[in-house]
N, C-alpha and C positions, 0 to 999 in steps of 0.2 A: 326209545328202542325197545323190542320188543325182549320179553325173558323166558326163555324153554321153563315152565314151571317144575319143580318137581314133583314126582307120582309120591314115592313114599319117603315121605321127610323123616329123616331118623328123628330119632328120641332121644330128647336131650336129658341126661343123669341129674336130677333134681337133689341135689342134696339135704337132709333135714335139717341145717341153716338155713336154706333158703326157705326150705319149706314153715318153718318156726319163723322167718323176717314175713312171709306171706301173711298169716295166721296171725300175728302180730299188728301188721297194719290195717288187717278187716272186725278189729277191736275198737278201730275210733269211728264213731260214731256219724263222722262228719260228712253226706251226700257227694262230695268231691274228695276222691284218691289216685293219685297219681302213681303209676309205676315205671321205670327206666332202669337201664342196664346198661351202665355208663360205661362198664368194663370188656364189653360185648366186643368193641372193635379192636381192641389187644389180642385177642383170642384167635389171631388170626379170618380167614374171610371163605375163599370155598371150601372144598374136599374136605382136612381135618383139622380140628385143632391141635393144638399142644398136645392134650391127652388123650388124643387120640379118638374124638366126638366125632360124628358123622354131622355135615355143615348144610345150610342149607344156600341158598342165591345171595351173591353179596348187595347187601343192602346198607353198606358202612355210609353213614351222612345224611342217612335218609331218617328222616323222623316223623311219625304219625300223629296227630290224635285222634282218640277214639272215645265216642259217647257211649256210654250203655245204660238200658234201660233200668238196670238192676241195682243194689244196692251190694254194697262192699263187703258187708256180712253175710248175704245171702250166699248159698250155696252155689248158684249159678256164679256171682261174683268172686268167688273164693277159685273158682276153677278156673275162671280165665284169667286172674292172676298171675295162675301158674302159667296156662298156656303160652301169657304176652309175655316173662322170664324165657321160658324154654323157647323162644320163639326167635326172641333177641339175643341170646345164645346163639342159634344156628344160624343167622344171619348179619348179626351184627346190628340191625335195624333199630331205633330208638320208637318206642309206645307210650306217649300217653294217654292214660285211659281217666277218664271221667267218670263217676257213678252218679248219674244225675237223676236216678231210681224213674220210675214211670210219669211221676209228675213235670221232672223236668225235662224230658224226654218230649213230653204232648207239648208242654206252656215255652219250650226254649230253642228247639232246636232249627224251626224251621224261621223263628226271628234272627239266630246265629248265621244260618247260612244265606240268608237275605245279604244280612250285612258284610258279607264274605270274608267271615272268621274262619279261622283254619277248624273245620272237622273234617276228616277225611273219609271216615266211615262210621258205623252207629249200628246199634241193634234194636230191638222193642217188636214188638206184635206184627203177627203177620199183614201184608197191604197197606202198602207206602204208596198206593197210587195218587194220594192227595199233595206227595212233594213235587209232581209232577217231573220236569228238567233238575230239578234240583238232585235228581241222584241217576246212573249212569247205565247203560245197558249192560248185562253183565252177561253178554251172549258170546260175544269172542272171547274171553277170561275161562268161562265153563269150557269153551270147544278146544282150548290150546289146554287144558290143562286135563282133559278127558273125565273133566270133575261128574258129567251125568251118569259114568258107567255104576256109579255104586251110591246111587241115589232113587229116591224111591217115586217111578213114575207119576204115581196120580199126584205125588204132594208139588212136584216139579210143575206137571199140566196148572195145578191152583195156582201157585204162585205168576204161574205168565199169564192167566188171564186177569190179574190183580192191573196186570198196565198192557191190557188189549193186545197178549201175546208173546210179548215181550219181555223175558227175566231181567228185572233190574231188584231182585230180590232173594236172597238163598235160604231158605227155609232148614232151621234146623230146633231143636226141642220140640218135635210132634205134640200134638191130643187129640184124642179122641172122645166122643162123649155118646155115651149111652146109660145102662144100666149098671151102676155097682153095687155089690150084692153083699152080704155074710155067709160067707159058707159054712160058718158053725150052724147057723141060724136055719138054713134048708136042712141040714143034714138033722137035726132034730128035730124038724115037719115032717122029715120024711120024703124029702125032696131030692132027688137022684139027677134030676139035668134040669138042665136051661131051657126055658121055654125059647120056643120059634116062631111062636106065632102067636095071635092076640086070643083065640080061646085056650088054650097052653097057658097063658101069663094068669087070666083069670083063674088057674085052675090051681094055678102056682099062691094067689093073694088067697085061695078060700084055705089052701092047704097050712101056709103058715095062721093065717085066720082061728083054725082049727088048733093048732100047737099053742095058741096065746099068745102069737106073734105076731105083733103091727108089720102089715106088709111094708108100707109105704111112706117117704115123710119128703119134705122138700121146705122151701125156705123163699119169703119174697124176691131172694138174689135168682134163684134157679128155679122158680114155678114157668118160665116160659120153654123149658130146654123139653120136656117131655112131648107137651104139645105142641110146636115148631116138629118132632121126628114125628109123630102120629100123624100131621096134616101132611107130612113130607112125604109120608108111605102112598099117600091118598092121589097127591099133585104130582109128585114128583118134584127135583131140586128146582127148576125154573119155575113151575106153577105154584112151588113155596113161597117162593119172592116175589112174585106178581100179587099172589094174594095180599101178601103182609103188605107190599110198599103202594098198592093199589086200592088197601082195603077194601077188598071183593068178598066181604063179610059174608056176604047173601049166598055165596058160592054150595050148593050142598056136603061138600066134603069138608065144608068147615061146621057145620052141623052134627054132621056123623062123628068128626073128631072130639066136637064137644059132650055128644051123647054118649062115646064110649067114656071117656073120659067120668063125668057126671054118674054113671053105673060104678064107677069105682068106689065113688065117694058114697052114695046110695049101701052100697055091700060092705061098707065100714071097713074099706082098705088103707083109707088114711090116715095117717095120724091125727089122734083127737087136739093136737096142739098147730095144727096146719093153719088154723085160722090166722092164728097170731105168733107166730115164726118169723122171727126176723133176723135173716142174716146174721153170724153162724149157726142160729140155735139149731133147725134143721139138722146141720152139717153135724158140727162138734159136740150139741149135749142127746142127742137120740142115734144119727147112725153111727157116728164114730165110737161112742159107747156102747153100740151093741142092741140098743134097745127095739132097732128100727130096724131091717132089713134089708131095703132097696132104698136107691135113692139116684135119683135122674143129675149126673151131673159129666164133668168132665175127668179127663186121666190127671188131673192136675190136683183133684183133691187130698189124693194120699199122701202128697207133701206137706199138705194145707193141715193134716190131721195125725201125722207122724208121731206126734210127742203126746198126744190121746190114745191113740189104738194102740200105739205097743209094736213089741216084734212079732205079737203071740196074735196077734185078728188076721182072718184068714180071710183075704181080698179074692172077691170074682168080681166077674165080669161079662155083659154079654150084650149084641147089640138090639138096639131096639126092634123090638118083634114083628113082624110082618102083620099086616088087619085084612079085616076083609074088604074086598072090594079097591084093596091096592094093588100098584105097579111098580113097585119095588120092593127088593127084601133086602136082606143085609150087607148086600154088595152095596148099597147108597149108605153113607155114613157122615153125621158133623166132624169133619177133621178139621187142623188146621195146626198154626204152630209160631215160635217167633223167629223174626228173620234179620239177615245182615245185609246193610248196600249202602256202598260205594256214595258220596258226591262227586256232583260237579265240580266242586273247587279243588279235589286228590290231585295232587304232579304225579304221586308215583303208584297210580292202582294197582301194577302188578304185585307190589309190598304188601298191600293193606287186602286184596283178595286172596297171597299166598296166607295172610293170617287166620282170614276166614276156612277159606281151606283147611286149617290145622284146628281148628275150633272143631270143624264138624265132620271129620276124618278120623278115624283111629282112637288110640289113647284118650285126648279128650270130649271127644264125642263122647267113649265108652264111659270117659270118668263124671261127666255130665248128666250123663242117664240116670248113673248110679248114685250121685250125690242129690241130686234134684228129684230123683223119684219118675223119670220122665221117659219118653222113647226116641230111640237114638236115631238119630237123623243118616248114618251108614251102614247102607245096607248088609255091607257086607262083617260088623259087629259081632261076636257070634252070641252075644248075653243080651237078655232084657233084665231091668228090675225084675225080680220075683213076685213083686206086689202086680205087677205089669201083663202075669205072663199070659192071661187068655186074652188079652188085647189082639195079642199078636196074630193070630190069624184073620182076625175080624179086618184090622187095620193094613194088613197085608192083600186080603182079596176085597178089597173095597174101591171099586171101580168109578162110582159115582159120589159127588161130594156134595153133601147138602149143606147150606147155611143154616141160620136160625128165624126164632119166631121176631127177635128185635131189630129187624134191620131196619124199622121205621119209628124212628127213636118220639116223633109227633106221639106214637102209641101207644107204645112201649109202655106207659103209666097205667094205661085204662086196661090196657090186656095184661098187667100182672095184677091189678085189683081185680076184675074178674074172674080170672082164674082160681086167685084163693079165695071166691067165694063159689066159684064151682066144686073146686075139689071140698072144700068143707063143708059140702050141702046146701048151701045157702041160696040157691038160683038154678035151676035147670040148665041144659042143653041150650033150649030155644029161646030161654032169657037172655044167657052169653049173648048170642048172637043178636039180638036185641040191641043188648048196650053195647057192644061193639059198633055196632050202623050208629047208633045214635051218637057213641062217643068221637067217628069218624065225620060227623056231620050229614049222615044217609037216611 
């Protein structure tokens, strides 16, 4: 039978017991924690409780589990904690939740639902199109519960073409990936705005150049994200992935990409340690300390780097610059985010969607942004991080979504070796392109 969902679920009064029992149990270390609220269906079942709680759809008898991608300590896990308590409160509903962190997420989940274990729902990165039937359309769920009015279009349109149009996936914890910046560090170049465009950026690297500031630094994890948005400006987001999954090397805009690129390294914008950068160094001992200036990655970093920078590093942000001789400017962007969905084997979807729902709705939506460093998946939110906040226009008028330079993983090895030997001088333009054809077998 079906259930009128509700639009604004009240707020269930968290008490600091439970909050301190929460907090408590994301101390053990163990990839598996269970939470339940045994006492949920005492509490009474619709309208109010005893104390007069605003309730939500009775869910008394009904028990979930739920896998997530994340670990129990993390911040993301620490929030929906709370949420599945407050959640089982207003409903009565019993959760448990799994922390089975990202590993067991890829290596477990879809062997569990083969064998038709009870998971009823799960979270982890966005496009699930590889569980194929194994998780459920979530089109009538969104339309009865008026869930797309306060969701954000373009991330909606990505996630339905993850399974040929069809939402069988809810997209919440956004990113975005472009340029992040120092603003201490321009503002002591002498730098008053963002560059727009690709001679603006160069004008931006001789400037800091000039102060004795390394423009530029990146790391074998992140040297393909620059060049994937530079050949993206060129092809645009389909001509992106045709190129990379086609290896159409010989294409001239993968030339062009390479040569500007290559004039970087030439001009001594990059870091003299880009050779031999390996994951975090990059990240954690040059930008996040300050020493480095830009650095090509996603909105996800500033969590990644929290407990380095301080409260005191002053975060920009800006998207990747329009070049010459492209078709798109910063209205195309790499977004993307992680999502929640439904299986097949759920009796009671409407339970396990209303919880989705309270995850990326309101309060915990907002408390997820802020704990995780992240952007909030409803629209209608009225805070971003502050580390966050020149995202938000970028990420707001960004109409077109481009992917990356890896989505041909066969390559993926031979194009981040060459890369860092373009950006550290090592090989031209027209070399790249060389070993690329040759590394694809052309």
């Amino acid at each position: 039978m079906k259930r009128k969902f509700l639009q604004k679920v009240g707020v269930a009064v968290i008490s600091g017991a439970m909050i301190m029992s929460v907090l408590a149990g994301c101390g053990n270390n163990s990839a598996k924690e269970s939470t339940t609220a045994a006492q949920a269906s005492s509490e009474g079942t619709s309208g109010e409780s005893k104390d007069g709680e605003a309730k939500g759809p009775d869910y008394s008898g009904v028990k979930l589990v739920y896998w997530s991608n994340w670990e129990a300590t993390e911040p993301q896990g620490i929030v929906i904690a709370e949420a599945i308590k407050a959640y089982e409160k207003e409903t009565g509903v019993e959760i448990e939740v799994e922390f089975k962190g990202r590993k067991g997420i890829k290596e477990g989940l879809i062997p569990a639902l083969d064998a038709k274990q009870q998971v009823d729902f799960f979270d982890g990165q966005g496009n699930k199109s590889n569980y194929g039937d194994r998780i459920i359309s979530l089109e009538d769920l969104v339309k009865e519960s008026d869930y797309e009015s306060r969701s954000n279009p373009t991330m909606m349109k990505l996630f339905r073409s993850y399974n040929e149009g069809v939402l069988k996936e809810i997209p919440y914890q956004f990113k975005a990936n472009a340029y992040f910046y120092n603003k201490k560090l321009f503002k002591e170049a002498g730098i008053e705005k963002v560059p727009t465009n690709w001679d603006e950026f160069l004008a931006v690297c001789q400037k800091l150049k000039d102060a004795g500031i390394t423009p530029i630094t990146t790391d074998d994890a992140y040297v393909p994200q620059a060049f994937g948005m530079h050949l993206g400006r060129l092809v645009g987001s389909q001509g992106l992935k045709e190129t990379i999954n086609n290896n159409e090397w010989d294409r001239p805009e993968v030339l062009q990409t390479a040569n500007d690129l290559a004039e970087l390294a030439s001009k001594g914008y990059f870091s003299e340690l880009v050779a031999s950068n390996v994951f975090p160094t990059g990240q954690n001992t040059e930008f996040a300390t300050g020493k480095v200036a830009m650095y090509a990655v996603g909105t996800y970093v500033v969590n990644e780097v929290k407990n380095i920078t301080g409260p005191d590093f002053e975060w920009g942000f800006f998207g990747y610059p329009e070049v010459n001789n492209g078709i798109n400017g910063t209205e195309a962007m790499m977004i993307g985010g992680q999502s929640f969905a439904i299986t097949s084997v759920c009796k009671n979807k409407e339970a396990a969607f209303g919880f989705i729902e309270k995850m990326t709705r309101g309060e915990y939506d907002e408390k997820l942004a802020k704990e995780s460093i992240s952007l909030p998946a409803d629209s209608q939110n009225p805070s971003w991080p502050e580390q966050l906040a020149d995202v938000k226009p970028y990420f707001e008028n960004c109409t077109e979504i481009m992917g990356g330079a890896e989505s041909n993983p066969e390559i993926t090895p031979a194009l981040k070796e060459n890369l860092i030997k373009l950006y550290s001088g090592k090989i031209t333009g027209a070399e790249f392109v060389e070993n690329m054809k040759k590394a694809a077998g052309k």
